[in-house]
N, C-alpha and C positions, 0 to 999 in steps of 0.2 A: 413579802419578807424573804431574805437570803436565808437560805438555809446552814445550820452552824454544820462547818467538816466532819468528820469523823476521822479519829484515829488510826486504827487499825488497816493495813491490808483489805483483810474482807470486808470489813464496815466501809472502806473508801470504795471497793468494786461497787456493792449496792447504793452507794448514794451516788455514784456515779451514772451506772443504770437508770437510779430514781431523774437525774437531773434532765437526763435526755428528753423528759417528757417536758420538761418545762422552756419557755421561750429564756435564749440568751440576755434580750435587750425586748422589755415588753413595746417599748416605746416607738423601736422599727418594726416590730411585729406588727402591731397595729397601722403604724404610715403602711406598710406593706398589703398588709389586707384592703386599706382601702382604695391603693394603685390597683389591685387585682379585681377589686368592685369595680372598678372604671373601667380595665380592660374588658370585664365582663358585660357591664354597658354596652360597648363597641359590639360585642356581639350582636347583641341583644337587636343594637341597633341594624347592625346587618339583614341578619332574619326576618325584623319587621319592614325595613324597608324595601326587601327584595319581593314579599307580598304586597304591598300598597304600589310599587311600580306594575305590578302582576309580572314582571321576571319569576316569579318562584309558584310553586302553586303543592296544597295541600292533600296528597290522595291516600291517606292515611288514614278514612273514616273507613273504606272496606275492611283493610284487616283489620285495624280493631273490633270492629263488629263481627267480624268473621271468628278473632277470637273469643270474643263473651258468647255468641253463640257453644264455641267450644266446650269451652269452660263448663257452661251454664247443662249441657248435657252430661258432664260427667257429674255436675253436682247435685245432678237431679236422680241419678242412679246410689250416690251414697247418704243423702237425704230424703229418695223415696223411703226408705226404710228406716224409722227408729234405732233398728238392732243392726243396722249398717254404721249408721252415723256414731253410734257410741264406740262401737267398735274403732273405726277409724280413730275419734278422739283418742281415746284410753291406748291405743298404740303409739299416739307419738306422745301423749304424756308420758309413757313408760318411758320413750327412749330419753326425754330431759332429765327423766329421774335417775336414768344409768348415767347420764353425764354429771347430776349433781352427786350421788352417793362416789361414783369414781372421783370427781374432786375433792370430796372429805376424807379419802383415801389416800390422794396426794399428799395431801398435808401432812400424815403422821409414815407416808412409809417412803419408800425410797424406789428408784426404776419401775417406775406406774405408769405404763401411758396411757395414749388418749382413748377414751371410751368410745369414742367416732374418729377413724385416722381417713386421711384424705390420699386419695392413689399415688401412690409412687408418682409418676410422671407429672401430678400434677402441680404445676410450678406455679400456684398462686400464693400456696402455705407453705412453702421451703424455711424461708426464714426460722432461725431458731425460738424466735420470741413467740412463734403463734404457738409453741407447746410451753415455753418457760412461762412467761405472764399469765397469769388465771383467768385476766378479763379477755384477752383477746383470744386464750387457750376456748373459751368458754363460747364466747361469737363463734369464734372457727367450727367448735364441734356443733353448736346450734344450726346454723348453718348448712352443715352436710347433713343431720338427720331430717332435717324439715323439707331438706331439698327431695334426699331418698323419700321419703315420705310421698312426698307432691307425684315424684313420677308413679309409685307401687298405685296410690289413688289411679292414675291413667292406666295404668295394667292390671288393678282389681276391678275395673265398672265392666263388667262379662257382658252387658248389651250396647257397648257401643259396636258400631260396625268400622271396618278397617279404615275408613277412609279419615273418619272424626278422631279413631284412635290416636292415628297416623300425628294428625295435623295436634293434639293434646301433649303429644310430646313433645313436638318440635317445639309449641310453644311453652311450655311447663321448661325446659331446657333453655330456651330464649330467658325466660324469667327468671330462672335460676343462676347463671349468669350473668344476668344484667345486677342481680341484688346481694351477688357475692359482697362479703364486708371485705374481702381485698380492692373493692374500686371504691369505697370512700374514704375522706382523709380522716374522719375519727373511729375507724374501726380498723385500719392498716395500720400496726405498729413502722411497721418501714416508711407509709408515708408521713405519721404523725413524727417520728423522729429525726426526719427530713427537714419537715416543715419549723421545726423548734427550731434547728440546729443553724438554719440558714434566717431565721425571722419572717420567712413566707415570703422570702425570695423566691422558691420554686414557683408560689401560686400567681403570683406576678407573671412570669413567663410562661405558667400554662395557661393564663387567662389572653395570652396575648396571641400567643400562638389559635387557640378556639377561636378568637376574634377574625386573624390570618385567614382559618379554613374555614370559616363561615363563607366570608368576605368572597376566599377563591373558589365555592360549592355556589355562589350567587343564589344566596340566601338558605343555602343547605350545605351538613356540616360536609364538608371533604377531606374525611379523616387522611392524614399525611402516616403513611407505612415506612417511608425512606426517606434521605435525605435528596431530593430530587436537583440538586444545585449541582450535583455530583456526576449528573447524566448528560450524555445528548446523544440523540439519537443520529444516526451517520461518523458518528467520532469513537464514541466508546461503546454504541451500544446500535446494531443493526447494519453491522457496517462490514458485511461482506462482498467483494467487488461486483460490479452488477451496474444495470443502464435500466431506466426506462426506456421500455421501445412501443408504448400502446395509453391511451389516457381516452378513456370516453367520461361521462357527469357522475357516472359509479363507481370506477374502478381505474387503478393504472395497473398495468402490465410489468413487472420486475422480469427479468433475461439476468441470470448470474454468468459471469464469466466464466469461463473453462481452468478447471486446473489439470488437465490431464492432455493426452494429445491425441487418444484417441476416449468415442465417449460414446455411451449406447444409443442406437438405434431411435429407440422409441422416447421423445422427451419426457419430463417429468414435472407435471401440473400440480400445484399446493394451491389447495382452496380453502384461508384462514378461518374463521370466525369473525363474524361482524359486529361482535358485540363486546369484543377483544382486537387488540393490533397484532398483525399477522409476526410481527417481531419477536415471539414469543420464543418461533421457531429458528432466530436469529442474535440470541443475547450478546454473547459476544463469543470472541473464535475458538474457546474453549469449550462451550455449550450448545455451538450450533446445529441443529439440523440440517438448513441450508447448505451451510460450508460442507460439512460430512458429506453430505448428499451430491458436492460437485465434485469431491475429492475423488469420489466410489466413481467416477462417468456418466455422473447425469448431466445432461443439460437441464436447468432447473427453471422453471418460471412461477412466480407468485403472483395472485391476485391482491393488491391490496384495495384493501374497500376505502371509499371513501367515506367519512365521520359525518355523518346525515345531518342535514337542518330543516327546513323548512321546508325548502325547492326539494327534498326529495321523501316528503310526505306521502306520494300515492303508488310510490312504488314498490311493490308487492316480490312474490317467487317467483316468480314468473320474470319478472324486469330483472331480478339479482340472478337467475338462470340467464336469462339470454344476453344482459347486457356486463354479467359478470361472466360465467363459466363459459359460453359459446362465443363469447366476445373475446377470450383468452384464447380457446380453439381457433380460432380464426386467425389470430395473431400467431399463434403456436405455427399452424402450417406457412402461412406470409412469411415467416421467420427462418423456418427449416427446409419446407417441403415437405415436411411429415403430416400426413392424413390420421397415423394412430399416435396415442399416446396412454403413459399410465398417468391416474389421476389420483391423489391422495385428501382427503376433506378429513379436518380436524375440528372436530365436537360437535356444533351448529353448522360448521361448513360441512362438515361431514352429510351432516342431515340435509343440508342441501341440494350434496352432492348426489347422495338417493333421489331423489326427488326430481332431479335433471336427469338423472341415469333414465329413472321410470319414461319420465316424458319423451328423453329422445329415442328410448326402445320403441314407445311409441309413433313415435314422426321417424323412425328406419333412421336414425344418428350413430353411429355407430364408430364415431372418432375414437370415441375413451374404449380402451383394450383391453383395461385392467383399474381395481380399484381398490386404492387403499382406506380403511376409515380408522381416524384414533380418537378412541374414546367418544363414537358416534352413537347415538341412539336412532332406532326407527321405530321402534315401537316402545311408548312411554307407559305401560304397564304398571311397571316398577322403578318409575322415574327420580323415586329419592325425595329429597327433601324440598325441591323447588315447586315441585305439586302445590305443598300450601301456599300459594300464594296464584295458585289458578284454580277458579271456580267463576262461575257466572257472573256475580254480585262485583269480585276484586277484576275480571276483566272489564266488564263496562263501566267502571270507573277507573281502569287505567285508558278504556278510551276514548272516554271522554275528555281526561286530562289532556290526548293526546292529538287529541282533533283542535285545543287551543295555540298548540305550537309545529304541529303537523312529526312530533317527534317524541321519545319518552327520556327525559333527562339522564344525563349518564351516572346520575351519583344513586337515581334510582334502583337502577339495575345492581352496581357495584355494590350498594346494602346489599340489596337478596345476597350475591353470592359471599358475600361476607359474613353472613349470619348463618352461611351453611358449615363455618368455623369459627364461631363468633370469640369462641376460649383462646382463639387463636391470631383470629383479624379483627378483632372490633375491641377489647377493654383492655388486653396488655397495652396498647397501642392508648386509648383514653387516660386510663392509670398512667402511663409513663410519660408524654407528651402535655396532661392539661393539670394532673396532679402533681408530678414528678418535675413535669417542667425542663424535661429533658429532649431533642430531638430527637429521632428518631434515625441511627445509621446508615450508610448507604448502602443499598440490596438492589442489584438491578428486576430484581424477577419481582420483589412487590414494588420498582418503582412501575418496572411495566402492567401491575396490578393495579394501582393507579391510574394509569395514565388509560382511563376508560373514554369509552365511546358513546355518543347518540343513540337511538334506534328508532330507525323508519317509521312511522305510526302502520300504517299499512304491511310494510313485511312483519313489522311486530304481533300486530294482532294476527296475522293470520299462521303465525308459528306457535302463539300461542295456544289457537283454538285449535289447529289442526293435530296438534301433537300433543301437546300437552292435556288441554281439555277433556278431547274430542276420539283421540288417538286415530285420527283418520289414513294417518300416511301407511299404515302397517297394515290398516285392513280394506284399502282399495277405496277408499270412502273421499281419499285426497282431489280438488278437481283445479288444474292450471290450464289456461288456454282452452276451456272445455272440452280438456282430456281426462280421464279419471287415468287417475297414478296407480300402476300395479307394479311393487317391488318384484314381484314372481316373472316378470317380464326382462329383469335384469338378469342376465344368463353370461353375462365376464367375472372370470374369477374373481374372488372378494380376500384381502388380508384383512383380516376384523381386531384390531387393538382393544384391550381394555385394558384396567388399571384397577390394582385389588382394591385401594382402601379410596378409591373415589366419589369423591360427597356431590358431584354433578352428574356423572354420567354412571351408576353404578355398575358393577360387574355384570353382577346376575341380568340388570337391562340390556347390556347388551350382547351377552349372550345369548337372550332371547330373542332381538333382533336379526340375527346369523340366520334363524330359521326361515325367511319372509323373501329370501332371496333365490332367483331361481337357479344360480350356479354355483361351483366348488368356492365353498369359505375355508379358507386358513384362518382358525380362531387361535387367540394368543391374550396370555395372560400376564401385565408386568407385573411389577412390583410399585409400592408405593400411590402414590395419587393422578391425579389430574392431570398436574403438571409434571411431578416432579418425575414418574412414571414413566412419560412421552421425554423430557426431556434429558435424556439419561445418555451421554456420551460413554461408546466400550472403554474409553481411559481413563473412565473416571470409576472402574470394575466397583460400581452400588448395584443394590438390589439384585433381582434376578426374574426372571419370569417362567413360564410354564405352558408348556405342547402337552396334544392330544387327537383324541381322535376326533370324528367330525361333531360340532356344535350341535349333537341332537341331547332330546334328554332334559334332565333336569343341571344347573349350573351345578349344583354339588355335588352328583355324580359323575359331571364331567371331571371339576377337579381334584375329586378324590384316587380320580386316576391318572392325572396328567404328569407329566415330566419335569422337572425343575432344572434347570438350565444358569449358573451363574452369570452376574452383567446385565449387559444392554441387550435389545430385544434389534436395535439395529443391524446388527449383522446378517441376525435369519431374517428381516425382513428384505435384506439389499441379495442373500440368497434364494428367497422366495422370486426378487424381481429378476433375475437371470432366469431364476426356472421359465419365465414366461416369455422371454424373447433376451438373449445372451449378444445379438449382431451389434455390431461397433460400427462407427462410422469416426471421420475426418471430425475433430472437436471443432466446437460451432461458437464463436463469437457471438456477443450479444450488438444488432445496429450494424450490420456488417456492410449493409447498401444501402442503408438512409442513417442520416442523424438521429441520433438517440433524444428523448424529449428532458434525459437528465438524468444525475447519476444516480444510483442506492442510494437510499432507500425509496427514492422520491417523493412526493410534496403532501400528499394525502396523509401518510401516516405523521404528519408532524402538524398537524390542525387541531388544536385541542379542545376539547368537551368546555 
């Protein structure tokens, strides 16, 4: 039945309010919901046929198990006890009962708020309805005491040990997250009011779109970040001038063009990440590294990795060293004449590039001069949040998964690191896209977050066990070529990047890493994250970062003394590379006696997962 109007001004506000909850046209509402059951079908249909072709495969029995083990150990410490257990109850019952007495409070008084308010920043309950309406005022605060609650449980069980602790948050935080009432449609005032207003026109288009990233993850979701129609890579995005001049089964060789006329001495080697596209370092001409880095007189060369399938199942560190980093080297002097070079590794490349350093101190290699690593770990100690997801149980059955395709999917990996911000890459993005029914803008840096990579069955496991597991690379334990790896062997100067608020490569880890090396480290602290950290143009004067003295100690006494410095950390670090060899030569063309194999970016990084 229609509801009769109301007269007044404010009697019209409130039944105005009231009507938004209700559908326009019941009649499309309903045709609509069941387009969006359909599209949801298509899903459905996706997922299960991408398992019964075996295209898809399920390795989600370890962690789960790995978490109810979790779980089941914290619940055994507030359940071993009677006088534990009640306590816990009668704590969060109290706090329902602060949220119900503060609402009978609402009622009769005026500028009352919320008995549980949600952090500033946090942009799930912005909306003004999650404090006006009572019902969803009431979700929201239940919500955040139950949640606080859940984590104080992992911080009150006084006998777990660090490692369970560790992994009890992450996951208690995963689930607190995933079970926010702002990712469902009847507990989001925004999305219920959406849904009325349009007849479930949104859900239509988010059922269609899930069905899309099903469909393009070949049988797993590939949650869409960006509007990717918006991109291409060599036109808008990686498109700084440059030639192929080297292409082996692993890797092509990138040569950037000269922007200068004269340009240093010793070239300047970038060793990406392979489990990310080297482009990172290449967004476009206003964010580049690259660019920057030829502007200043590098001569610049990138390795880009090739996007692993099958045919490169058995190839280990050892193959990504020789026929990536010394396969570069080798091109580097064919190319110039130059015998030295500085070498820069960025995150996993970084950790590679230890890893080669070691081996070739060992075999008397001594091309690399000098060495930069950003946001590099060598010893995973304090490795953050990716830990959970290495333990014994969750590696042998990733590889086993990965001994079926010789490779570990790439939507694989891109969860992990997206749950390491899930508030941030995994449910605005679900909420807005499958509820909301909205696409998703165009952002090149999560398009290039997307547009993820394979990984080698063989270099994979052996990064994970060695590092992660095992932490073998830090303490001599590492063995390639039937060499044991000693970082103390590395005796060229080291620029050591890290990034304060990075949820991959933490501070404090590598920090401690600085230590394991046997020559002068220039430790350096930015600002910001992972990326955004590293990829900080001086004209774009954000953030800032932070000097000191040498990397010994504890991190927080280091930076409780260090220097703060506003901007880019680029400068002193292109200061830094003077201090070690300042000699210029004639600028150097990229292909200058042989035909080049193709332009920037060339052909590997446009192969997609």
């Amino acid at each position: 039945m229609a509801r009769e109007k109301q007269t007044t001004g404010a009697e019209n506000h409130e039944e105005s309010a009231f009507d938004q909850y209700f559908a326009k046209d019941p009649e499309r509402l309903a045709q609509n919901l069941a387009r969006a059951l359909e599209e949801l079908g298509k899903a459905a249909a996706s997922w299960t046929q991408a398992r019964e072709k075996n295209e898809a495969s399920d390795i989600t029995a370890a962690p789960l198990a790995d978490m109810i083990r979790t779980f089941s150990r914290v619940s055994e410490y507030w359940l071993g006890d009677p006088t534990r257990a009640l306590e816990a109850q009668t704590r969060l019952f109290a706090e329902f009962m602060g949220i119900w007495a503060n609402a009978i409070r609402r009622m009769s008084e005026e500028n009352v708020g919320d008995y549980a308010s949600a952090a500033a920043t946090d942009k799930r309950f912005q909306n003004p309805e999650w404090g006006r309406n009572a019902f969803f005022s009431f979700l929201k605060q239940a919500y955040l005491v139950t949640a606080r609650w859940a984590a104080d449980l992992v911080d009150g069980a006084d006998d777990l040990d660090d490692i369970t602790r560790h992994k009890a948050r992450f996951y208690v935080e995963q689930m607190s997250q995933a079970l926010s009432p702002s990712n469902f449609l009847l507990t989001n005032p925004e999305l219920y009011r959406e849904t009325m207003a349009s007849n479930g026109e949104n859900l239509v288009r988010g059922m269609r779109m899930l069905a899309e990233d099903i469909a393009a993850g070949k049988g797993d979701l590939k949650l869409r970040q960006s509007d990717s129609s918006q991109f291409k890579i060599g036109e808008n995005l990686a498109n700084t001038p440059g030639k192929v001049i080297a292409r082996n089964e692993l890797v092509e060789i990138l040569q950037y063009a000269p922007a200068t006329k004269k340009v240093l001495k010793r070239p300047l080697l970038i060793v990406p990440p392979w489990i990310n596209k080297f482009y990172i370092l290449d967004l476009n001409p206003k964010r580049s590294f690259i660019r920057w880095a030829v502007e200043q007189g590098h001569t610049v060369f990138v390795i880009s990795w090739v996007n692993p399938d099958e045919r490169h199942a058995r190839y280990d560190w050892a193959d990504y060293i020789d026929q990536g980093i010394r396969f570069a080297l080798d091109t580097i002097e064919a190319a110039t004449e130059e015998k030295q070079v500085n070498a820069m590794g960025y995150c996993v490349g970084g950790t590679l590039l230890a890893a080669g350093l070691a081996l070739m101190a060992a075999e008397g290699d001594d091309r690399i001069a000098s060495a930069t690593f950003l946001t590099t770990q060598v010893d995973f100690t304090f490795a953050g949040d990716l830990k959970v997801f290495v333990d014994e149980d969750q590696i042998q059955a990733l590889d086993a998964a990965m001994r079926e395709r010789g490779y570990l999917d790439a939507t694989r990996m891109a969860t992990a690191f997206n749950m390491l911000r899930a508030g941030d890459l995994i449910w605005p993005y679900v909420v807005n896209n499958y509820l909301r029914g909205q696409a998703p803008l165009p952002f090149d840096l999560l398009y290039w977050n997307s547009d993820s990579t394979r990984l080698a069955a063989a270099n994979h496991s052996y990064y994970l066990r060695n590092c992660y597991l095992e932490n073998n690379l830090s303490q001599g334990r590492a063995v390639l070529r039937g060499k044991s790896l000693h970082l103390e062997d590395i005796k060229i100067p080291i620029f050591n990047l890290a990034t304060r608020e990075d949820h991959i490569a933490p501070a404090k880890s590598v920090f401690l890493g600085s230590r394991f090396f046997g020559g002068p480290v220039e430790f350096v602290l930015a600002g910001s994250g992972h990326i955004a950290g590293v990829i900080n143009p001086p004209e774009m004067k954000k953030y800032q970062f932070w000097t000191g003295r040498d990397p010994e100690g504890e991190f927080d006494d280091w930076m409780a003394n260090a220097d703060e410095h506003a901007g880019s950390w680029w400068p002193r670090w292109q200061y830094w590379i003077l201090s070690q060899d300042s000699r210029q030569v004639k600028a150097r063309k990229p292909a200058k006696n042989k035909n080049a194999l193709g332009e920037a970016p060339g052909d590997y990084v446009r192969i997609r997962a």
